[in-house]
N, C-alpha and C positions, 0 to 999 in steps of 0.2 A: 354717535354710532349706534347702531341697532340692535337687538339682540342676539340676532340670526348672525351679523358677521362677527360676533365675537366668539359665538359659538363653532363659526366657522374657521376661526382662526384658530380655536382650540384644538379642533381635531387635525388641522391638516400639521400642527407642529408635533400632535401623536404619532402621527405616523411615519415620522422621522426626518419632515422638510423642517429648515430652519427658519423658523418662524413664531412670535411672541404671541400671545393671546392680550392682554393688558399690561401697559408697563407705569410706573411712578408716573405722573404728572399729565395722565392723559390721552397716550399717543396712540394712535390706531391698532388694531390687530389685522396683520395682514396674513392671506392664505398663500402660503409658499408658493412660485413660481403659476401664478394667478396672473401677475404682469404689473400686480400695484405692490410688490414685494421689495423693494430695492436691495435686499437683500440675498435672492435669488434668480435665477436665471433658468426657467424651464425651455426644455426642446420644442414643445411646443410651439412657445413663441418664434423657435426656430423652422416650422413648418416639417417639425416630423412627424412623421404616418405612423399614428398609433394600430392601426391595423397590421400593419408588418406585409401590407401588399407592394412596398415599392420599398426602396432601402431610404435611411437616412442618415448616411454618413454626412455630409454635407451639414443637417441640420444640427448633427451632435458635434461636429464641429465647431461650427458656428458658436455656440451656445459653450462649449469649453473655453473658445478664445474669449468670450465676455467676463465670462469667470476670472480667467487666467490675468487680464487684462483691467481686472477692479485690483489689484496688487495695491497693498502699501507696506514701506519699507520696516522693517523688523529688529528691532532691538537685538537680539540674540541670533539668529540667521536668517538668512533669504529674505522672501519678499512673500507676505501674508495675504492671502485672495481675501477681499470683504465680501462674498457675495458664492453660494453654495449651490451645485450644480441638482437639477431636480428633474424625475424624468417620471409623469406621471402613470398610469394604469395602464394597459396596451402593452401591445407584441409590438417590436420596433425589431426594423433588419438591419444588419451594418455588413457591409462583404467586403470593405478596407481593413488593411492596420491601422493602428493608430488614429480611429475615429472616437474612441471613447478619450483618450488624454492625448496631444500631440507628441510626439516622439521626438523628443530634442535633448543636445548634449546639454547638460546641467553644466560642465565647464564653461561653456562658450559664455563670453561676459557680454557679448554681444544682443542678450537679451531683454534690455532694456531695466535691469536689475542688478545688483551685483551678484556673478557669479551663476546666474542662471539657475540658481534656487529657486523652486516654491515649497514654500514651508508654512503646510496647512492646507490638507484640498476635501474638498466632504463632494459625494457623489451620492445621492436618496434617491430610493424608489420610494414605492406607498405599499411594497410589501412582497414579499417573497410568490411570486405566480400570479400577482396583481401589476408588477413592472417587469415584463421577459423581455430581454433582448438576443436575439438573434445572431450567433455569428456564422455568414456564410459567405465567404471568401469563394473566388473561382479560383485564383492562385494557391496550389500548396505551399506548406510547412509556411507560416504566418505568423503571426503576434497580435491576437487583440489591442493591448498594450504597451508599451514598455517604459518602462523607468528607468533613464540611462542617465544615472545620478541628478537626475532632477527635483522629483517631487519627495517630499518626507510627511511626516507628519498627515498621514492618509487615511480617510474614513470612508468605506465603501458600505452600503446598507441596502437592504431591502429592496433586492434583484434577484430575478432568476436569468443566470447568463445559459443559453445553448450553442453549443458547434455540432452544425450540419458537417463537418470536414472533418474527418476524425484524424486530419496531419495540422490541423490548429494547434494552436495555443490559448492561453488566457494570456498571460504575463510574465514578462521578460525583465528579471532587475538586477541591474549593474551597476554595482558600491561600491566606494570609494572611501577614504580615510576622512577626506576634507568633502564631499559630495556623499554621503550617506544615502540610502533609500529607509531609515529604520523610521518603526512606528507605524508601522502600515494594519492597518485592523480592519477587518473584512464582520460584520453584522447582519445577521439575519440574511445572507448570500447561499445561494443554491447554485450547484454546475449540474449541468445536465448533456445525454447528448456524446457524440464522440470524440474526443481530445488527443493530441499527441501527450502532452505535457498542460497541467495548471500553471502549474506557478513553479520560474526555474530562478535561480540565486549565481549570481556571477561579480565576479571582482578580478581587478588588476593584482599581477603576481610578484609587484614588489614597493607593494604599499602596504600599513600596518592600520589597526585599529578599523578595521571594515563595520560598516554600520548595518544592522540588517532585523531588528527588532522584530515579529510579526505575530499578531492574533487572530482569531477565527472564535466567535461567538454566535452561540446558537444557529450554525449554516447547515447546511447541507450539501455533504459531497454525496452526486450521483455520478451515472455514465459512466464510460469506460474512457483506460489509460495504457494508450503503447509505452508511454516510459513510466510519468507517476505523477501523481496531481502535487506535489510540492518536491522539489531537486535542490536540498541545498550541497552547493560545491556543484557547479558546472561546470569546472576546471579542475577534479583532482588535485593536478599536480601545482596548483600554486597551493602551496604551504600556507600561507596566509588567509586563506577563505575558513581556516578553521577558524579564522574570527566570528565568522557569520552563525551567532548566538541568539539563545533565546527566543523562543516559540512556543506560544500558546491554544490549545485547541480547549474550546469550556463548552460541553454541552451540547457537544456536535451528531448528527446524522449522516455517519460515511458508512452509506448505502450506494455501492456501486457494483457494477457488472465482474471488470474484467480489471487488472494491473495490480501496480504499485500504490499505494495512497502516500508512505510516506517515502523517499529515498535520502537517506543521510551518506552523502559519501568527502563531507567534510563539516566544523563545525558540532554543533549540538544542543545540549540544552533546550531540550524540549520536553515540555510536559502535557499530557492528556489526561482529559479532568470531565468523568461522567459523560454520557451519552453510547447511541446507540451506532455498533461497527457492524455493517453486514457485507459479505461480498456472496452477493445475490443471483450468481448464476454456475451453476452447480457443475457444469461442464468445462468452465474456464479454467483457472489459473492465477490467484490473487495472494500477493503477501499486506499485509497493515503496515508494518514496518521492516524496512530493507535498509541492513547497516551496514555497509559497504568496505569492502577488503582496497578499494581502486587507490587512497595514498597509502602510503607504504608506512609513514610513521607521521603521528600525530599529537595537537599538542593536548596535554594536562587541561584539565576541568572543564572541555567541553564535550566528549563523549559520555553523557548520561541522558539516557529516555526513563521519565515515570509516568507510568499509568496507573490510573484511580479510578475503582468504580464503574466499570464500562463493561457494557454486556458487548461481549462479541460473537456474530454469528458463521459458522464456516461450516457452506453449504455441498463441498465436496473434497474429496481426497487431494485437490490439485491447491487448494487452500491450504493458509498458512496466518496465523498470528505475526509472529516476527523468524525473520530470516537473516541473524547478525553472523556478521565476520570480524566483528571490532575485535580486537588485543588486548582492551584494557577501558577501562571507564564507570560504568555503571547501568544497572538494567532492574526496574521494578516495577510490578504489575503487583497494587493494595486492592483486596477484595475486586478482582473482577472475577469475570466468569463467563465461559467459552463455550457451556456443555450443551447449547440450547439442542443441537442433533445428537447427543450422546447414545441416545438411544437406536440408530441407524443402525446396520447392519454392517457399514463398512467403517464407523467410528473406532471401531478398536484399532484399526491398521491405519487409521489417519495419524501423521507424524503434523502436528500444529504447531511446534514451536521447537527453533532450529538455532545451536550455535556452535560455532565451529570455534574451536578453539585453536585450529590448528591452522590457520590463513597465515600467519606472521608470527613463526614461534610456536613455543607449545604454552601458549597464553590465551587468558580473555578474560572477558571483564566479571566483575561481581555481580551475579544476575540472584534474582531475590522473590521472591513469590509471598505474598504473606493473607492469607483468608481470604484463598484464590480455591473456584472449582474450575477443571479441569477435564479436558476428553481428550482422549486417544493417548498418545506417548512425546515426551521429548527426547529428543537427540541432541548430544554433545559429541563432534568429530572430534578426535584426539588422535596423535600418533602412538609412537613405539616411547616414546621418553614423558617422565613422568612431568604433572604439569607446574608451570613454575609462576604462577601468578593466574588468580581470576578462579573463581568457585560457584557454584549453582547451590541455593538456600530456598529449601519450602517449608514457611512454617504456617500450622493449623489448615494446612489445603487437603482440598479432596480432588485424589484421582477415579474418578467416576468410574472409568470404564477397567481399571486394572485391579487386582487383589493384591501385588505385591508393590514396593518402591522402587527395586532395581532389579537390574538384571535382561536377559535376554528379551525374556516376556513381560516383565518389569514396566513399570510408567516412565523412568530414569535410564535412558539408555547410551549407550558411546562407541565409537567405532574400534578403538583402539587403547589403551591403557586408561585408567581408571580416574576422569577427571576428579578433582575436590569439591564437593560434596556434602550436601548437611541436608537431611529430612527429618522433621520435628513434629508433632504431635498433628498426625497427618492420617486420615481416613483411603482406605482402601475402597472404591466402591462403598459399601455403607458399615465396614466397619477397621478398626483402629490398626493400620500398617506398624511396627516395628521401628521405633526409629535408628535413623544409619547415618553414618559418617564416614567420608575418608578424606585424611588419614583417619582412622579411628581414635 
């Protein structure tokens, strides 16, 4: 072998296709989805139009069934692809569903596997705006994807996905106890473009132990969302979807137009860890997180969101940080920081962070602030009766834009009796507020 292709094998395995540079005893270095890869399977070789002047559904097909179809069977579940899906540089169009993964029942045993598992699926670009893919559907309300207890164990990388159809979707996943979709991790992925919904969470209403795992590293959410780019509980009312746990966002870019980014209306356990939130269009209408009143009662140890470290930007009065209805759980924002327009004219009367205590009960959860700054005022809804579980804690934070902690004009404000309460070694604008309690 030459120098050139081992050189060549090296970079194309950088960039995220599966593919060795030198191995023990000899063996080639192949460039991913190149066609001497046996390892890989590019579109390409399926004759799709890296230009994105014709669609290729068909090709990206093609080339998922090759994947899908190198299976060998799996000691612990499903059936293991040898062979990872690679979709070089180029704008590619796709106006079907289900051309990026085929849309099949994971029950059905009838797929030449037990159970209709696949367990382990890798999909590579060569890098975020270097692999775009196109979705434009003539059909409304659609599914780029769906995972209907099929695939688990999923690595999506180094793609920019777009919808032309702002009644799209990205992906559709329906978990099951024994048919899982957890472990799904999305890498260096960008959305762009108009969406109804990214990514929605759905399960059967009387099955237990729902699987539903999910991470997001270094991505970027853009574009705009009539409902919200992640829905977990797409069914409220099954009880059970509060299984659907555990969510990770590390280092993300959610810079978008217009919606929801997160919608929690079942489930939880999520955390957000550094990176930059903006909702970039000042005329709109955008909450970050939306934590949802829609089941009525809910189970223990999964209502908690933490955030860490995250600059968040909110570019008009119709913005919002977080907008909870929860009862009861947990809520913490460690050193972030929101004030980037504190100095606007209308920051003082912007209301940025929102809970109601009074949705179900005169309750809610333990919300926590800790060497956080701050603009404009929070709101606590409360009724006529005094509250009987769930308190608001700010400790070492600066309210930028107010001189006092509570009160009318206050940064800490409530509609109705006087939720519990604790402000601690807390900066007024630039200097040191009084600290307060209640009960006292």
């Amino acid at each position: 072998m030459d120098r050139r292709s081992v050189i060549r094998g090296l970079a194309t395995a950088g960039a995220g296709a599966a593919a060795g540079a030198v191995v023990a005893g000899g063996a080639p270095a192949y460039a991913a989805g190149s066609g001497d890869d046996p390892h890989s399977v590019s579109v390409l070789s399926k004759n799709a139009d890296p230009t994105g002047a014709t669609p290729s559904d068909d090709a990206f097909r093609a080339a998922a069934a090759e994947v899908l179809a190198s299976y060998q069977p799996d000691p612990i579940s499903g059936a293991v692809p040898k062979k990872v899906l690679v979709i070089p540089p180029g704008t590619y169009r796709l106006t079907q569903p289900g051309s990026l993964l085929p849309d099949v029942d994971g029950t059905n045993p009838g797929e030449g596997h037990v159970g209709g598992i696949i367990d382990g699926v890798t999909i590579t670009g060569y890098g975020k705006r270097l692999t775009r893919i196109i979705y434009a559907p003539a059909e409304n309300d659609t599914t780029l994807w769906t995972n209907n207890q099929r695939y688990k164990n999923i690595r999506i990388s180094a793609i920019t996905f777009v919808s032309e159809n702002p009644t799209s979707s990205f992906n559709y996943a329906y978990s099951s106890a024994s048919h899982g979709v957890q472990d799904t991790w999305y890498s260096d992925v960008e959305w762009q473009g108009g969406w109804k919904r990214g990514i929605g969470l759905d399960g059967p209403a009387t099955t237990s132990n729902l699987n539903s795992e999910m991470g997001w590293d270094h991505c970027q959410i853009g574009g705009s969302y009539s409902d919200a780019f992640l829905v977990l509980g797409m069914t409220p009312g099954a009880s059970q979807q509060d299984q659907f746990l555990n969510y990770w966002f590390r280092e993300c870019k959610v810079e978008y137009k217009a919606g929801v980014f997160v919608k929690n209306n079942r489930g939880g356990s999520m955390n957000f860890i550094g990176g930059s939130y903006i909702l970039t269009d000042a005329a709109s209408t955008g909450t970050f997180f939306q934590l949802s009143s829609a089941a009525g009662t809910r189970a223990d140890s999964v209502m908690r969101l933490y955030a860490q470290g995250i600059r968040f930007e909110l570019r008009g009065t119709g913005h919002k940080v977080i907008d909870s209805r929860w009862y009861k759980g947990s809520v913490s924002f460690v050193s972030c920081d929101d004030t980037a327009n504190s100095f606007k004219s209308w920051a003082p009367d912007a209301v940025t962070h929102v809970y109601a205590f009074d949705a179900n009960g005169d309750r809610g959860p333990t919300v926590r602030y800790t060497d956080c700054a701050l603009m404009g005022s929070h709101q606590v809804a409360t009724g006529t009766a005094a509250t009987t579980a769930g308190k608001v804690i700010y400790d070492g934070c600066r309210f930028i834009d107010m001189t006092s902690a509570t009160g009318a004009s206050g940064f800490l404000r409530w509609t109705g009796t006087a939720p519990r309460y604790e402000i601690r070694d807390c900066l007024g604008g630039s200097t040191y507020v009084a600290d307060a309690k209640n009960p006292a």
